[in-house]
N, C-alpha and C positions, 0 to 999 in steps of 0.2 A: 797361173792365170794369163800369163802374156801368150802362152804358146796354145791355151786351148782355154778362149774367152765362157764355154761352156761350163767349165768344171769348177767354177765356185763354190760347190759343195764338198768337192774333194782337197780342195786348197784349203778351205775352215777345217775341215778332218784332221787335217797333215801338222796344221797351224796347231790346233790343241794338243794333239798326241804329244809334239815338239816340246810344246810350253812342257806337259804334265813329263815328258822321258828326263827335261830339263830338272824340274823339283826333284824327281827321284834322284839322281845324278847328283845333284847339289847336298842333298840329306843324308847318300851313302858317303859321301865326300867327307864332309862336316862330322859323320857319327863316327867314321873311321879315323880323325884326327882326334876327335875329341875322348875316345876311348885309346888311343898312342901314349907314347910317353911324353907329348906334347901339352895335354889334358885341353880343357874348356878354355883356358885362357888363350890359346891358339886360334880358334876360331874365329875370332874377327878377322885375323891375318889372312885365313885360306876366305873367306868370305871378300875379302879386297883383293886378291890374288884371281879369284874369281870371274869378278866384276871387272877388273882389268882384261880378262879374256874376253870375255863379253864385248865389251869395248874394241878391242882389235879386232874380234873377229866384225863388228858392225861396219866400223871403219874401212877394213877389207872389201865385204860386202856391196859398199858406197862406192866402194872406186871400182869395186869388177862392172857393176850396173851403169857408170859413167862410160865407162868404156864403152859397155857394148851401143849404149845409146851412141857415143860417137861415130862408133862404127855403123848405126844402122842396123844391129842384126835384132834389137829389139822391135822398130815402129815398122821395120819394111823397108822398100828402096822409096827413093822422094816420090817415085811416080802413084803409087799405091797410097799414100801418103796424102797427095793431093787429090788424088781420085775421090778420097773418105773426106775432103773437106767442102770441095765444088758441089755445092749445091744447084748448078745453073742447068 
């Protein structure tokens, strides 16, 4: 949405597919440990193991986004910037 303020309908598309490819992923995950010689009592473990990726990869996320904002390559250069704010 930052690079093409139009497309909010494709961004929610992208956003659910994501969420739903997640659950799958997570369920093949879980049924494949829990059907191992690992059994059911494992799964907590790959379920924190998990959530831990989650975590990094959000944390990651956080700081690629900070960056670019420092750099500017998300809002524009300052001039463009204040153009959008000058209402005069």
């Amino acid at each position: 949405m930052r690079h093409r303020p139009g497309s909010v309908d494709s961004a929610s598309t992208i956003n659910v597919s994501a969420a739903n490819a997640g659950f799958a992923l997570g369920a093949f995950i879980v049924g494949t440990v829990a059907a191992s010689r690992f059994g059911l009592g494992a799964t907590p473990w790959v379920g924190a193991i998990m959530a831990g990726i989650g975590l990094l990869l959000t944390l990651w996320s956080g700081h690629l986004d900070k960056r670019q904002i420092r750099r500017g390559s998300i809002l524009g250069s300052p001039r463009s910037i204040g153009s959008l704010t000058d209402r005069s």
